[in-house]
C-alpha positions in Angstrom: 43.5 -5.6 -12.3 40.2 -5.6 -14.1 40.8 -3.3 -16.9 37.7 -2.0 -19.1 35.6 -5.2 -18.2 34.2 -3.5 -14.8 31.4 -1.5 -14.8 31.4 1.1 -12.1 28.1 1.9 -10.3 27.4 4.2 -7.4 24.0 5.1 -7.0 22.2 7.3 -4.5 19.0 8.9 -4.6 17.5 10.4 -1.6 14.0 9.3 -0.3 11.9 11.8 1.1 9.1 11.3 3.1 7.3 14.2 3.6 4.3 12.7 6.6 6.9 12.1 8.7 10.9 13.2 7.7 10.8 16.9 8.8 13.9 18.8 7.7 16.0 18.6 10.5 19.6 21.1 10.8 22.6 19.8 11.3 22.8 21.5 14.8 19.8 19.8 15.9 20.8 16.8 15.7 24.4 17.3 17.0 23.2 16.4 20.4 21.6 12.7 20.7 18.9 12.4 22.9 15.8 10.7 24.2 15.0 6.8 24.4 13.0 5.5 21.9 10.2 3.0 22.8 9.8 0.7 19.8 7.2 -2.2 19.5 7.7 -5.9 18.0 4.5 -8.0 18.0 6.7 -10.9 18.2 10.1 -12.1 19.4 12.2 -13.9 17.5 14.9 -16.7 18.4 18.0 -14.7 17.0 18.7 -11.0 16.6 21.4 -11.6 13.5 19.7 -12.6 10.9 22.2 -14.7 9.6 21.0 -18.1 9.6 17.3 -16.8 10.0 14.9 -14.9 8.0 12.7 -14.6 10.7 10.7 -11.2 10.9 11.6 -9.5 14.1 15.5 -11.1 13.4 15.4 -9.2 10.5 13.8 -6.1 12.3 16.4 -6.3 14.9 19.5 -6.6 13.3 20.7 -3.7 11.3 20.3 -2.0 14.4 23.7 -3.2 15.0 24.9 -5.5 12.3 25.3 -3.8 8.8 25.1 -4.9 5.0 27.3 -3.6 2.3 24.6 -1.4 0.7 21.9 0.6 1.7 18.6 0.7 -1.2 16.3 3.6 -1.8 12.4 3.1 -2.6 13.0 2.2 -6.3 16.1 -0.3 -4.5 19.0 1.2 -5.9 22.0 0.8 -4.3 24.1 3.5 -2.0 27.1 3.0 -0.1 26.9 1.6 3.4 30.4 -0.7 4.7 31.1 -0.6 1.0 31.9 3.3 0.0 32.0 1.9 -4.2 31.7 -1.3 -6.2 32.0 -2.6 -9.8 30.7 -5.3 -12.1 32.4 -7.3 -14.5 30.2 -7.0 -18.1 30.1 -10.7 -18.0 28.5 -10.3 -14.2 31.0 -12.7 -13.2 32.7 -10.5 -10.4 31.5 -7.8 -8.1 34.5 -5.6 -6.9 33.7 -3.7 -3.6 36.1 -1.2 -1.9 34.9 -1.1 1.7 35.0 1.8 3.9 37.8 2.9 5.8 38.2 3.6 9.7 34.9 1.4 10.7 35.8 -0.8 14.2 33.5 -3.4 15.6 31.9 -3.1 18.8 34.6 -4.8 20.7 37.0 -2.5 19.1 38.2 -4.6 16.5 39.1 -3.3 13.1 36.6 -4.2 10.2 38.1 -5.4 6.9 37.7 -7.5 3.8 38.1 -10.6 5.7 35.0 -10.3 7.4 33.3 -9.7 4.6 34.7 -12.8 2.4 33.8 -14.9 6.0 30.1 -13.4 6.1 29.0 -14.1 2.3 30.5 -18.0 2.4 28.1 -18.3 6.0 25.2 -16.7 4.2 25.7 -19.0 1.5 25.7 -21.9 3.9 23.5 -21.3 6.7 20.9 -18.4 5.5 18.0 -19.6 3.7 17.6 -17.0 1.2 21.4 -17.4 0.8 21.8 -21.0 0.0 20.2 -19.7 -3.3 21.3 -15.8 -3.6 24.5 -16.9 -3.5 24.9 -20.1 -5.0 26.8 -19.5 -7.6 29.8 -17.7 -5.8 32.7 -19.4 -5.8 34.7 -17.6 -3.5 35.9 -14.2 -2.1 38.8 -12.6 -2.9 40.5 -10.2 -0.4 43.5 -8.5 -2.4 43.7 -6.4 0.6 42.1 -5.0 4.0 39.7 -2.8 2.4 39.0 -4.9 -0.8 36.7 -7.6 -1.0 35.8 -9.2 -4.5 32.8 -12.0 -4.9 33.7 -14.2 -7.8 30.6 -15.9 -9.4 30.5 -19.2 -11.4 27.2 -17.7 -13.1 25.7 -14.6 -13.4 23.5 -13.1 -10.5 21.9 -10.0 -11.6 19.5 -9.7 -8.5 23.0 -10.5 -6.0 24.1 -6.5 -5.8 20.3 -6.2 -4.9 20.9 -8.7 -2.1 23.4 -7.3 0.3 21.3 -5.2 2.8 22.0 -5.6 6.8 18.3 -7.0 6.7 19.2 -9.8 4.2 23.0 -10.5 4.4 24.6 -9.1 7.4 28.2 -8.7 8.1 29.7 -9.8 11.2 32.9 -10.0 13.0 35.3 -13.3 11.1 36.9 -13.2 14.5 34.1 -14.4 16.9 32.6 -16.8 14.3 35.5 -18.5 12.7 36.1 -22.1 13.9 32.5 -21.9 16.1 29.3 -23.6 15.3 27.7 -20.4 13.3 24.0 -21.5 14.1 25.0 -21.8 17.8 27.1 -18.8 18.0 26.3 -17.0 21.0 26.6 -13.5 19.3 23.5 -14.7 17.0 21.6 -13.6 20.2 24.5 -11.4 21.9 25.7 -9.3 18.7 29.0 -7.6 18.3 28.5 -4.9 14.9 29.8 -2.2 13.0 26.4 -0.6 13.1 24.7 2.9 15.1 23.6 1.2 17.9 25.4 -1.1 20.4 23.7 -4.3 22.0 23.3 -4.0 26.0 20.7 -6.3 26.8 17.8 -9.3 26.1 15.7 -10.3 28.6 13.6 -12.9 27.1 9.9 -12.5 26.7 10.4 -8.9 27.6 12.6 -6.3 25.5 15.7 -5.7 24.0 18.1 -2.8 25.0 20.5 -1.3 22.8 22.7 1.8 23.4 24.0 4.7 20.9 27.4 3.7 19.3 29.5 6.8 20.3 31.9 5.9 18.3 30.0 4.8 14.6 31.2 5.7 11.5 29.1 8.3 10.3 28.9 10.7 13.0 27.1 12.4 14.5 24.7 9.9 13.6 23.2 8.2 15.3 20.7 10.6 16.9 19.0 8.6 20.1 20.8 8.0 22.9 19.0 4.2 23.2 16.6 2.1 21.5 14.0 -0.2 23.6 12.7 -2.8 21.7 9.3 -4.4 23.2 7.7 -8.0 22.2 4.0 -7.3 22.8 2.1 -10.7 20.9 -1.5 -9.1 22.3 -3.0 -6.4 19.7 -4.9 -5.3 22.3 -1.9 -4.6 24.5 0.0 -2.9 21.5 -2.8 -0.4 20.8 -2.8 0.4 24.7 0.7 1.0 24.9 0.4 3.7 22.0 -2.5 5.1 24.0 -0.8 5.2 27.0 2.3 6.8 25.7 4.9 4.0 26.5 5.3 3.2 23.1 6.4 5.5 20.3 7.1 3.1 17.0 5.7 -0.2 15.5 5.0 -1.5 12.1 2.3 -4.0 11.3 1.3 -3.3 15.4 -2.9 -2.5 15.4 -5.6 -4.3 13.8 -6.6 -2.4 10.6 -10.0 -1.7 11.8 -7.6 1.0 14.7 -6.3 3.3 11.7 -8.6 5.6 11.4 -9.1 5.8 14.9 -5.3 6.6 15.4 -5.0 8.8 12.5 -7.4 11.1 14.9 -5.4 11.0 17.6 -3.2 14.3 18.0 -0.2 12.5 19.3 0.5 10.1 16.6 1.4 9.6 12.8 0.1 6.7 10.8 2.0 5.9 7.5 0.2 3.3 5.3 3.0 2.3 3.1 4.8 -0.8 2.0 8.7 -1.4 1.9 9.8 -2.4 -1.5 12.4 -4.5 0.0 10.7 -6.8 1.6 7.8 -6.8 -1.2 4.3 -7.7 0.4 2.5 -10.1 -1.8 -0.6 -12.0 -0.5 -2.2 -14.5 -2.9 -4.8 -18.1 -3.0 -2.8 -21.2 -3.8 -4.6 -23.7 -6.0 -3.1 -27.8 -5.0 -2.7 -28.6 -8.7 -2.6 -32.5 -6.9 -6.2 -31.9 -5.9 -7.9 -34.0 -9.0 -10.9 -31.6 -9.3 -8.5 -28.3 -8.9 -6.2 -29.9 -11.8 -9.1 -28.0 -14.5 -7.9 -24.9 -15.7 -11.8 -24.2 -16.4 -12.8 -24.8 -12.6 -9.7 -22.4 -11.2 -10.5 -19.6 -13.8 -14.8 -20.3 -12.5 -13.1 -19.9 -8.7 -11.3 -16.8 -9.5 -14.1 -15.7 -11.2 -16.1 -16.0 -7.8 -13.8 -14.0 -6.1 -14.3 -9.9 -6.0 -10.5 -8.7 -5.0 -11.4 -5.4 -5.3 -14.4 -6.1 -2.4 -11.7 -8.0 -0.2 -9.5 -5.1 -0.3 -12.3 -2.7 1.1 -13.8 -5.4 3.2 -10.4 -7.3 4.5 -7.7 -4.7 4.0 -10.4 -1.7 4.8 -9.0 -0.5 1.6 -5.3 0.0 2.4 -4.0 -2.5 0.2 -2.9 -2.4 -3.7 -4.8 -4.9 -5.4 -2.5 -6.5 -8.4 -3.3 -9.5 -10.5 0.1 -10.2 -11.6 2.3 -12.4 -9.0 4.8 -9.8 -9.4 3.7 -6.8 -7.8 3.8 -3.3 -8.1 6.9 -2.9 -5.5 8.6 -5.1 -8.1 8.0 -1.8 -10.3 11.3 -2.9 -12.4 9.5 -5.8 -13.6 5.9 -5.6 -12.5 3.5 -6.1 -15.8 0.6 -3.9 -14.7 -1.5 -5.2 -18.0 -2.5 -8.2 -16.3 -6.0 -8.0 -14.6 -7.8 -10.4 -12.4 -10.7 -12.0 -14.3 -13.6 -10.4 -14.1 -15.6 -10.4 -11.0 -18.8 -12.4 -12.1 -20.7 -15.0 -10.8 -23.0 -16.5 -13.5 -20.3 -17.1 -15.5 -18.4 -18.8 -12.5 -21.7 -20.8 -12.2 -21.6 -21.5 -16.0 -17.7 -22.9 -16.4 -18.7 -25.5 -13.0 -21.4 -26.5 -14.4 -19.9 -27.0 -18.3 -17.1 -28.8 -16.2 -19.3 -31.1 -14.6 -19.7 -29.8 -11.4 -23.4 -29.3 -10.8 -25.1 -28.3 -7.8 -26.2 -31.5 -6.0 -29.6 -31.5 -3.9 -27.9 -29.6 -1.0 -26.9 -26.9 -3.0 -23.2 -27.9 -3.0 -20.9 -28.7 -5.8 -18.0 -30.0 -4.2 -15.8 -29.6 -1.0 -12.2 -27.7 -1.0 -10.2 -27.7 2.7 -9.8 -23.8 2.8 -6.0 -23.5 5.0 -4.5 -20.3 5.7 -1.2 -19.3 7.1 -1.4 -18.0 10.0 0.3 -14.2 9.6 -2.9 -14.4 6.9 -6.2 -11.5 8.3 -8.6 -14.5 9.0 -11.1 -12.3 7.8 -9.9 -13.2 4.2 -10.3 -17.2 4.9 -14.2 -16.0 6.0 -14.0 -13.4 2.6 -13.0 -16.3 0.3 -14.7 -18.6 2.0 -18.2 -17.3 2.1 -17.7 -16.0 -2.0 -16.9 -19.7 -2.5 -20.4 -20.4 -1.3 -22.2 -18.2 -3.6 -21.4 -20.5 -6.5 -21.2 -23.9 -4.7 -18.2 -24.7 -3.6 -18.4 -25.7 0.6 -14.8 -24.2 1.4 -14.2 -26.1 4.8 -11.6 -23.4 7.0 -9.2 -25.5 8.6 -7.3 -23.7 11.2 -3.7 -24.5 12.4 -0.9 -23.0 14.2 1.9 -21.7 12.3 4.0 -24.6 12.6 1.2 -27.2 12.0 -0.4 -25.0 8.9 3.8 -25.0 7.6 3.5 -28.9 8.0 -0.2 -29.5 6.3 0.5 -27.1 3.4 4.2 -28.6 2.6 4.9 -31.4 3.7 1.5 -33.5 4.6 0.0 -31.9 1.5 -3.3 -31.7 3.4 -5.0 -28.9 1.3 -7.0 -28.0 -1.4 -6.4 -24.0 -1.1 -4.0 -22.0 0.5 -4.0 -18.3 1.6 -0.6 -17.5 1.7 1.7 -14.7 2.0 5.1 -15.3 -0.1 6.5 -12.2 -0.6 8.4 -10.3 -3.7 10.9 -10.1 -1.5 14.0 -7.7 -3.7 14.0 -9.5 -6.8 11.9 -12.1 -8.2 14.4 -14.5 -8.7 14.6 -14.5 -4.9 11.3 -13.9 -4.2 9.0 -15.1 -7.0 10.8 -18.2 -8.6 10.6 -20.2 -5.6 6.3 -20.1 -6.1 6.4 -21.2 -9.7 9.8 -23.2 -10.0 8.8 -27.3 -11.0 12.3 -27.8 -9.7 12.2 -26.3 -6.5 9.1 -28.1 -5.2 10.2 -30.9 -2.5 8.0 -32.2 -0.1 8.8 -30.7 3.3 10.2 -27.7 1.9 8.0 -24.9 3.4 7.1 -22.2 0.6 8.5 -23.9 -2.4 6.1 -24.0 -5.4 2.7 -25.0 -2.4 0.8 -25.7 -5.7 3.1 -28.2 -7.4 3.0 -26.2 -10.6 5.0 -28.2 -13.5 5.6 -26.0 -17.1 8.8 -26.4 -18.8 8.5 -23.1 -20.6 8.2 -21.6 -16.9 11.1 -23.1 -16.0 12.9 -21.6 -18.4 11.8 -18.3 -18.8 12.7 -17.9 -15.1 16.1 -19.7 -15.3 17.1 -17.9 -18.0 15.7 -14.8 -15.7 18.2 -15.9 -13.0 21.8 -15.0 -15.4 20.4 -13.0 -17.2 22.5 -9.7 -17.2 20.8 -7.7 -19.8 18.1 -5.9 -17.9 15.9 -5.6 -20.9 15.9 -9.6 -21.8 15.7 -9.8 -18.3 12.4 -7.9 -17.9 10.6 -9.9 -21.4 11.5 -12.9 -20.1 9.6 -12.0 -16.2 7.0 -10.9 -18.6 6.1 -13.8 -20.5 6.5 -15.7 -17.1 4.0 -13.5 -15.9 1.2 -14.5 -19.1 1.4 -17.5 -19.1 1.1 -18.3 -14.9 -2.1 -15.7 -15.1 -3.4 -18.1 -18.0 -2.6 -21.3 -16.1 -4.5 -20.1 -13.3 -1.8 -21.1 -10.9 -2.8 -18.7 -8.1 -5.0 -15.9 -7.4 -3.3 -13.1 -6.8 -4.7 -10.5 -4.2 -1.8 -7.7 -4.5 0.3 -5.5 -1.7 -1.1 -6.1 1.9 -1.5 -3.2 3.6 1.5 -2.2 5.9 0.6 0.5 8.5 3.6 2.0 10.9 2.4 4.2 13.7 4.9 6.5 15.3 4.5 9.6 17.6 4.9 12.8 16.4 8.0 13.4 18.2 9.5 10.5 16.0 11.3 11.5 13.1 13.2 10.2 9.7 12.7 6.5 10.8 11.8 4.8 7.7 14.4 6.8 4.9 15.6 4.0 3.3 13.7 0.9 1.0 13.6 -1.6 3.7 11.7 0.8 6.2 11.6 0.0 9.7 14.0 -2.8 8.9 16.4 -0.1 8.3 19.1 0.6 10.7 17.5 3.7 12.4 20.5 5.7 12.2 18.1 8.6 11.0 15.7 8.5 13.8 15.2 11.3 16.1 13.4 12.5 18.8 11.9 16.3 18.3 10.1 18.2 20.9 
């Protein structure tokens, strides 16, 4: 049907982890056992994250819901509901022949036509997906085990897209002709994944049991998964110590790691998932008359040590970059772009040239210093106090999340912003929504917070966006990365740090690019 035009790709490469993956026999695992206690410092409002991008949503639901492909730590594809796919050389159509035998949890056969209903609701209700998949037109089903996205334009970063964590697939028959954001298996899911939902008791845990009857036996390899909200960091830390908890990501304060990495009971891996592509960063408001000189933003970062927040902040666990694509974007991170150097005469020296001198007080001016709210405070205090050192009074206004989301983006309250708008897969998805003139609207929360305007932006990351040439594609993220460094758009702090503690007895449960956002078919328990 497609003749020579399709471009066959099937990539796996293996991800080893060597801390924690031991090599495990097949006859080890043939027996699942053991209940693993797994910690989420907050609960979310769905499990599927299908019209959600929420955090714990997206932690939650490849448990049981699954995406087409699975990605490695470099994000290439491998074969998850879909066994093989294909690209048209024009990137117009993505051919995906989907695994054979899979059944949803109610029994159900799996096919094409949940797949064609599951990309069309992404498209419409997720909000990554309104703009990942814009540009499909439709999904063809030729048959049961064939599903074929037809594209109006080209979406290189779409076969990059399809992950249980970012596009989930779920059962056509308990969604068609319902109100999907209202859909009571949003909260109550019915998958094709290892684990089988039993249980949510709200403001407590989740329970889900071992699918006996998944795909790719003998996987999966616990017999249940408890999943507990514990919002006190305190209480997380205790529950590790205690011994009723035995997984978490993100769960301790970073000033616990080294005290857990002495502890004889635990693991701690300090490593970030490319998929999900931790980015933190300082937003200038480019509406903020005195911010709108190049000269005084260059004299701010200037004032700022990165290096020092990292060791101070981040207690040196982070991977300081300058570039606002970062290294986990190693495809098309530009590591040749540094921070401007650390000094603060010559911050003092651009103020002053700009006509910003110290008054009688000592101050030059006032900024309103806002910070969202998944944001260490320490770093509002780190900026805040190397702000002061050259004159500038950064007042720290603090908010609650949905407050600071209103301030920043729609009330336009601020005159910096700490913020924490990640890589995410691809920049396209991730990146061009910081930068993009077009996307800023007021009341759109992290659209373009800095109301940055270049036409030569624009296009570079338009063009960015079809482009299916992977080399163009790369020159053109690279000249988008120059010139927003020279325009002194943001300053750009690098890779948070992302720290999973697990007990020793937990095994294999971060194999795959999205870490513990994978499905957890892998994990084990070992004695």
């Amino acid at each position: 049907m497609f003749g020579s035009g399709f471009n066959a790709r099937r990539l796996w490469k293996p991800i080893s982890i060597a801390l924690l993956s031991a090599v495990i026999s097949t006859s080890a695992l043939a027996q699942a056992k053991g209940t693993l206690n797994w910690v989420i410092s907050s609960e979310p409002a769905l499990f599927v994250p299908l019209a959600t991008s929420a955090g714990s949503s997206c932690d939650l639901g490849p448990k049981v819901v699954e995406g087409l492909l699975s990605y490695d730590y470099k994000l290439n594809p491998s074969p998850l509901l879909a066994t093989s796919w294909a690209v048209t050389k024009d990137g117009l159509q993505y051919r995906f022949n989907l695994r054979k035998g899979v059944k949803w949890h109610d029994g159900k056969d799996f096919t094409s036509a949940d797949v064609a209903f599951s990309i069309l609701a992404l498209k419409q209700y997720h909000p990554r997906g309104r703009g990942t998949f814009a540009n499909v037109e439709g999904v063809r089903t030729p048959d049961a085990h064939t599903a074929i996205i037809v594209l109006s334009k080209p979406a290189p970063y779409l076969l990059t897209a399809l992950a249980g964590t970012e596009s989930p697939i779920v059962p056509k028959h308990l969604y068609e002709g319902t109100d999907v954001l209202t859909n009571k298996y949003n909260s109550a899911p019915i998958g094709t994944g290892p684990f089988v939902f039993k249980e949510w008791v709200r403001g407590s845990h989740v329970i889900l049991e071992r699918n006996p009857d998944y795909w790719d036996k003998p996987k999966p390899y616990v017999e249940k998964i408890i999943a507990r909200f514990i919002p006190d960091a305190a209480a997380r830390a205790l529950a590790f110590e205690s011994g009723s908890a035995d997984l978490g990501t993100q769960v301790i304060p970073l000033s616990d790691v080294e005290r857990f990495k002495a502890l004889p009971n635990f693991s701690v891996l300090v490593r970030s998932f490319p998929y999900l592509g931790n980015q933190q960063q300082l937003y200038f408001n480019l509406d903020t008359p005195t911010l709108k000189k190049v000269e005084v933003r260059r004299a701010i970062a200037q004032a700022l040590d990165i290096n020092a927040l990292n060791k101070v902040v981040w207690y040196g666990y982070g991977n300081v970059a300058a570039s606002p694509i970062g290294p986990l974007l190693e495809k098309y991170h530009d590591g040749s772009i540094k921070h401007y150097p650390f000094n603060i005469k010559q911050s003092e020296a651009a103020l002053d040239a700009a006509g910003y001198k110290r008054g009688t007080d000592g101050v030059r001016f006032k900024l309103r210093l806002l910070g969202n709210t998944y944001v260490e405070r320490r770093a509002l205090d780190f900026v805040r106090q190397s702000l002061a050192k050259v004159g500038i009074d950064a007042v720290i206004e603090n908010y609650d999340f949905a407050t600071y989301t209103t301030k920043v983006y729609t009330e336009r309250a601020f005159d910096l912003t700490l913020e924490m708008l990640s890589n995410m897969f691809d920049p396209t998805v991730g990146v061009q929504r910081v930068f993009w003139s077009k996307g800023f609207k007021v009341g759109v929360p992290f659209a373009n917070p800095s109301h940055y305007v270049n036409p030569e932006v624009d296009r570079l990351l338009e063009a960015a966006a079809f482009e299916v040439d992977d080399k163009k594609r790369f020159k053109e993220f690279q000249e988008f990365q120059k010139i927003v460094h020279r325009d002194v758009v943001s300053v750009e702090f690098g890779t948070n740090p992302q720290i999973t503690i697990a007990a020793k007895k937990v095994k294999n449960f971060v194999p795959t690019g999205d870490g513990i956002r994978g499905s957890f078919s892998e994990v084990s328990l070992q004695d």
